[in-house]
Every structure is written in structure tokens, then in C-alpha cells.
C-alpha positions as CSV (number, residue, x, y, z in Angstrom):
1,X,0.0,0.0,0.0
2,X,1.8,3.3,-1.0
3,X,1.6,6.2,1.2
4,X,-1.1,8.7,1.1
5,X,1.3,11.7,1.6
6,X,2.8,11.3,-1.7
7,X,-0.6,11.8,-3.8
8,X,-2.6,15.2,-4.2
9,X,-6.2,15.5,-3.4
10,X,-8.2,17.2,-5.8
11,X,-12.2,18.7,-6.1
12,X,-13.7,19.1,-9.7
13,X,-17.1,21.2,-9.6
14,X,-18.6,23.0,-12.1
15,X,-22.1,24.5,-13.0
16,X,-22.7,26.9,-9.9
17,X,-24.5,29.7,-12.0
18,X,-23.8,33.0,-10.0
19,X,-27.4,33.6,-8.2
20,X,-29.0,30.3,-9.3
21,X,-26.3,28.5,-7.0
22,X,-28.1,25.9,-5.0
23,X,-26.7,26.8,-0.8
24,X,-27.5,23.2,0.1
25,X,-25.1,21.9,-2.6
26,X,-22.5,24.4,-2.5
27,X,-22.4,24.2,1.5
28,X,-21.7,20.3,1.4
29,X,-18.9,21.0,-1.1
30,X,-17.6,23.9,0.8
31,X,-17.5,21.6,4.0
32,X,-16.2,18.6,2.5
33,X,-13.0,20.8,1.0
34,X,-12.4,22.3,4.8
35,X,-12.5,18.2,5.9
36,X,-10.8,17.0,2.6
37,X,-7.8,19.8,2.2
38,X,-8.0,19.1,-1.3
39,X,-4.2,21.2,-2.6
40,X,-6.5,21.4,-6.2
41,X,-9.8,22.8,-6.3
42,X,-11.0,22.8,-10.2
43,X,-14.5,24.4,-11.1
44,X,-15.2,23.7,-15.1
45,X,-17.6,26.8,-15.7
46,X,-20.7,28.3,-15.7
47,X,-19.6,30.0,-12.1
48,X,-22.1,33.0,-13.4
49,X,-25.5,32.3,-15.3
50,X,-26.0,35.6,-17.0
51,X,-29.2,34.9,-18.3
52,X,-30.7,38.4,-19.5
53,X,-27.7,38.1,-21.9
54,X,-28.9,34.7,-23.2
55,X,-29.5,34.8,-27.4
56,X,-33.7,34.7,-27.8
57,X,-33.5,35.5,-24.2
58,X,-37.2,36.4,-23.1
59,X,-38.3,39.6,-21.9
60,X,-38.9,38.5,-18.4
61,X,-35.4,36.9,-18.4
62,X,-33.9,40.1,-20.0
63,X,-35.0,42.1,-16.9
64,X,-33.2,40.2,-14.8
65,X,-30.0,41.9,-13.3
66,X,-26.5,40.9,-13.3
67,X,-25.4,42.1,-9.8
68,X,-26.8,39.6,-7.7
69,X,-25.6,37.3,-10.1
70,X,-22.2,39.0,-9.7
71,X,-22.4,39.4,-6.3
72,X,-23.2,35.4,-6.2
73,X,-20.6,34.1,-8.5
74,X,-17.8,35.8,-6.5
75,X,-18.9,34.6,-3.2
76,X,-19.0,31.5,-4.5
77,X,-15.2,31.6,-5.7
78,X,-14.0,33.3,-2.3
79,X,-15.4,30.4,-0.6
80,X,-14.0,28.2,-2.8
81,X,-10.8,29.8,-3.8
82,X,-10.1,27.2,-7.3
83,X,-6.5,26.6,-8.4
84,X,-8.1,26.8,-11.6
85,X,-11.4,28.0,-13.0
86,X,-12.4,27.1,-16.6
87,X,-15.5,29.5,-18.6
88,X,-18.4,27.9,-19.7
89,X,-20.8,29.2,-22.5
90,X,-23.3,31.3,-19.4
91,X,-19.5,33.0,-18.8
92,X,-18.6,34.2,-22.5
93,X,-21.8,35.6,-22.2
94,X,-20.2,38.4,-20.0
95,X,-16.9,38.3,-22.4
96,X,-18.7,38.5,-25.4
97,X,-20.9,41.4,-24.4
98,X,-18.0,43.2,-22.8
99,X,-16.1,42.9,-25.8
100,X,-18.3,43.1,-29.0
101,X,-20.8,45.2,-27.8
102,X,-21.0,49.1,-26.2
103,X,-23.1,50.8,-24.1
104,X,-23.7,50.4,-20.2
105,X,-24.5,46.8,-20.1
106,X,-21.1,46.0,-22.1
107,X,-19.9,48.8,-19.6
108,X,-21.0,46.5,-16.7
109,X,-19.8,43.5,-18.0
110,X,-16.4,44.9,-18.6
111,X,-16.0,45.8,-14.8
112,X,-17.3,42.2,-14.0
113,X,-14.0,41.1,-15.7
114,X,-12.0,43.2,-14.1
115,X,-13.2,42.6,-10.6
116,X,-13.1,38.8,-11.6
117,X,-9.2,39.0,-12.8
118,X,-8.2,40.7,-9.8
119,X,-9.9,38.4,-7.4
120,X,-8.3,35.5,-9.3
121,X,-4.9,37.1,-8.8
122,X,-5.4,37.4,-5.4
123,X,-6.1,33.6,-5.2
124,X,-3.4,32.9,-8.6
125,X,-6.3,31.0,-10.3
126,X,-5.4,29.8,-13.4
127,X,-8.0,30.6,-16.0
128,X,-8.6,29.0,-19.5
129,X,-11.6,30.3,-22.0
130,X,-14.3,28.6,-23.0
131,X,-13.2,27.3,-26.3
132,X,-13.0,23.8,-27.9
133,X,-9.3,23.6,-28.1
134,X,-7.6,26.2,-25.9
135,X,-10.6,25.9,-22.9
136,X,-9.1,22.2,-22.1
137,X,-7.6,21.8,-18.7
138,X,-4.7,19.3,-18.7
139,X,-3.5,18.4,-14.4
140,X,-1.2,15.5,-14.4
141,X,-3.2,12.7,-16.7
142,X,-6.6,14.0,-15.9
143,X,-8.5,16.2,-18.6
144,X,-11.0,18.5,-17.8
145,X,-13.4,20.9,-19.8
146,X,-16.5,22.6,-19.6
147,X,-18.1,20.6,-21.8
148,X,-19.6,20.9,-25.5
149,X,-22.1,18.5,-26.1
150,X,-25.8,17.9,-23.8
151,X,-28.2,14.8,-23.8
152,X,-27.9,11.2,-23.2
153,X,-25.3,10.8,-26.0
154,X,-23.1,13.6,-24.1
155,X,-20.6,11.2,-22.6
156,X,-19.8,9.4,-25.5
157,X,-20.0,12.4,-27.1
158,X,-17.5,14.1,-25.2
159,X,-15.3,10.9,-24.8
160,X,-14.7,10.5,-28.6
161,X,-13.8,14.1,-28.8
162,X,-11.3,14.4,-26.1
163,X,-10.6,10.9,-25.1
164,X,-10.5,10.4,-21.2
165,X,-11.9,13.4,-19.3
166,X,-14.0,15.2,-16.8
167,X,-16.9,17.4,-18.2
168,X,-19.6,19.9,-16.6
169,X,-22.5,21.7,-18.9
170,X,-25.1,18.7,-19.2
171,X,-26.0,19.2,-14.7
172,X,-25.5,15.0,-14.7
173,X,-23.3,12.1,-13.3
174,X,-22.6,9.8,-16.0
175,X,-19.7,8.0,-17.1
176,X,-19.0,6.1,-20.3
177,X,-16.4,4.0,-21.0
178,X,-15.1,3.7,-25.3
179,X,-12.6,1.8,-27.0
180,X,-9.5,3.3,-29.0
181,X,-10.2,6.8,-28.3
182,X,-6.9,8.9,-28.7
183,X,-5.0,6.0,-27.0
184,X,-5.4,2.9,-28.6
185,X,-7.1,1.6,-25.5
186,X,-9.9,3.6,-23.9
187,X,-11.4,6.6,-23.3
188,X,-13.3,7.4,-19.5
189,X,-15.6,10.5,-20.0
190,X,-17.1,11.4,-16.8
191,X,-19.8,14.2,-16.2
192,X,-19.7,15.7,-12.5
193,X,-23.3,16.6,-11.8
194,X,-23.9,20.3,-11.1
195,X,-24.2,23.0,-8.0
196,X,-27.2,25.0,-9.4
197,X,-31.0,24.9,-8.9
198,X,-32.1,21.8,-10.8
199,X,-35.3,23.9,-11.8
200,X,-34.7,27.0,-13.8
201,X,-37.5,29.5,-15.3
202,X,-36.3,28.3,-18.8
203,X,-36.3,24.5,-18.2
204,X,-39.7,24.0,-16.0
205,X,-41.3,22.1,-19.4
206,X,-37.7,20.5,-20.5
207,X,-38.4,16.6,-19.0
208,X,-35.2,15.6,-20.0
209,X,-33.2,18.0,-17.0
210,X,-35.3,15.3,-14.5
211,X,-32.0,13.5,-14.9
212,X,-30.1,16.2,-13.8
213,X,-28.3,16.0,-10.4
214,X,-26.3,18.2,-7.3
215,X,-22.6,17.2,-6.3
216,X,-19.5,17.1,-7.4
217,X,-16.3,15.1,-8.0
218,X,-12.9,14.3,-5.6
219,X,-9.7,12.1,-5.9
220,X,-6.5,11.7,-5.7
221,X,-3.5,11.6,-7.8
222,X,-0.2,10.5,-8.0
223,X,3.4,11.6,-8.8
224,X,2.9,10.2,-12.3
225,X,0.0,12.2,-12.7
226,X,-2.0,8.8,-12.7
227,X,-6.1,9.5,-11.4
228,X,-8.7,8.1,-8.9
229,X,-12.0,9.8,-9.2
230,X,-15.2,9.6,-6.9
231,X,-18.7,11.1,-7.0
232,X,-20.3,13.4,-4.3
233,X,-24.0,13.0,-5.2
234,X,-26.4,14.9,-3.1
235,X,-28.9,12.9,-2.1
236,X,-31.8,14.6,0.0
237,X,-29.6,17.2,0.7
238,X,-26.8,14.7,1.9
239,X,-23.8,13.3,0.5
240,X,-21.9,10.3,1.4
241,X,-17.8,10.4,0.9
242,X,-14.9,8.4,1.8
243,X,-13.3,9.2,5.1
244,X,-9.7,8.4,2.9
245,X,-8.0,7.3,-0.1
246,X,-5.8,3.8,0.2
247,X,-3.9,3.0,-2.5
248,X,-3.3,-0.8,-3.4
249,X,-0.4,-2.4,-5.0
């Protein structure tokens, strides 16, 4: 049995979405890092939701302001203070607008990256866009992205794209295992679940989001940059984790 102390512990979250953040979730994640001491703390996107700046938006969603969901998103990240923080497509939202556009929402949005890459200094997140090719996250052997592709086919989906990986964006635990992917051998993609509302305004007639699910993902990882990964499902507002990791062989 090799030694623990010679592994790093890591947390992979993603899918918070600034004021739609759900407390219960993001609480039992927020406790399980203060137990866990994970030394890398990953969140794959979405950390704002921005939906007044959604395209075909509707006019009740376009009323909706973006400081709460500010003032959300960054409580979130000083609570959870990530090593690395990736953009999802609810984030480029706030790029986009504060770069293609004028006027005082592009105004606002501007200052929400600002604020955002100054409190990411202060914690010396590493940030990647959301992007198909630059927006990949490479720690050791594991790959993680945002995520491209919703639905039941998203794993395979995703798997055949990137080979072995962790993915946000479809809000669901899934895993699928494909042969000869990248490798020659095979390709693990794994979706993390989510840490936002499972019942949005814009999803309420959507039947497919009943398989969404709350949580998140921890492991460990070796010197060779080798992976173990777990799920943290909420489960009527609970979650059930190991107490420790114990490496065989």
C-alpha cells in the first residue's frame, strides 16, 4: 500500500451559476473541502449564469439583473478559492458582451472582468476560455473541460472528442467507458453533476433536466500524474464520501 502523503487531493465542480447557485449543494462541497484539504480545487464553468444576456432571451429573463448574479458568482469563488477556474458558455456571455458590444451593459460586464481577474490574482487562479481547443484543462493525466455536447449521448459524445476526461455543462453524473479513443485503448468520459437549482424558469417544461443531479467530484492523484476519481452526489440534501483514499499495490 503506498503512502497517502505522496498523492494530491483534488475537487472538480462546475455548473454553480452565480445567483441560481443551490446553498445546500454548494455548502456540502464547501465543508467537504475544509475536511478533505484538497491542494487542487477545479471548477469547469458556468460560475455565473447571465441569463438576461442569453440569445432569444425572453423579456422577463432580459430584466433580470446581473449584480446579484455577480455578487453570487464571487462569493462563491471566495469560498471556494479554485487553483483553476475554466468558462463555460453562461461566462462568454459576460466576455462577449463586454467585448463586441458598447453601451452600459457591455460597460458593466467589462467591470465584472476586471473585478473577476483581480480576485483570481489574489487567489493565482489559473484561468482557461471557454473554447474547444484552448478551454481544455490538462492536471497531471486528468482532462477537464467545460463541456460541449448535452443529452444522453453527451458522454460518448465528449469521450470520442477528447478521449479520457472530466466534463460539466449537461448538470448530470454519467460515465461512459469507449474503445480506442486517442489512445489505442480507452477513453473514460465522466460528467460531474452540477451545484445550481435543478429547476430553472427556462427548463420548468424540459423533461429531459429530470435526470439532472447536485454534487461534485474528488480524488487523488499520484506523482505520475495517474487518477482516482469519486462522485459526491447529493442525495436529500446529503452526500456520502470516503473518510480516505488507500492505494493498493
Amino acid at each position: 500500500m503506498e503512502r497517502m502523503k505522496t498523492f494530491k487531493k483534488f475537487v472538480v465542480c462546475a455548473d454553480s451559476h452565480g445567483n441560481e447557485a443551490n446553498k445546500r449543494a454548494c455548502d456540502l462541497l464547501f465543508s467537504f473541502c475544509k475536511d478533505f484539504k484538497p491542494s487542487i480545487r477545479i471548477h469547469l464553468g458556468d460560475w455565473m449564469d447571465a441569463v438576461a444576456l442569453r440569445n432569444g432571451a425572453s423579456e422577463v429573463d432580459k430584466r433580470k439583473g446581473l449584480r446579484a448574479d455577480k455578487d453570487a458568482a464571487f462569493h462563491f469563488m471566495e469560498q471556494y478559492r479554485p487553483t483553476h477556474l475554466l468558462d463555460g458558455n453562461h461566462d462568454i456571455r459576460i466576455v462577449d458582451q463586454a467585448t463586441i458590444h458598447e453601451g452600459p451593459i457591455a460597460d458593466y460586464c467589462r467591470e465584472i472582468l476586471d473585478q473577476s481577474a483581480d480576485l483570481l490574482r489574489e487567489f493565482k487562479t489559473i484561468r482557461l476560455p471557454y473554447d474547444k481547443r484552448r478551454g481544455v484543462l490538462k492536471v497531471g493525466k486528468m482532462k477537464c473541460l467545460h463541456g460541449f455536447f448535452c443529452g444522453q449521448n453527451a458522454p460518448q459524445m465528449h469521450a470520442r472528442a477528447y478521449g479520457s476526461c472530466l466534463y460539466g455543462h449537461a448538470h448530470r453524473f454519467s460515465v461512459v467507458s469507449v474503445p480506442g479513443a486517442h489512445s489505442g485503448d480507452r477513453a473514460v468520459a465522466r460528467g460531474i453533476g452540477c451545484l445550481c437549482n435543478l429547476d430553472m424558469d427556462y427548463n420548468r417544461s424540459m423533461v429531459d433536466t429530470l435526470s439532472q443531479a447536485q454534487g461534485f467530484a474528488y480524488g487523488v492523484m499520484d506523482q505520475r500524474g495517474r487518477y482516482w476519481v469519486a462522485n459526491a452526489e447529493v442525495v436529500e440534501g446529503r452526500v456520502a464520501v470516503f473518510d480516505e483514499f488507500r492505494i493498493l499495490g
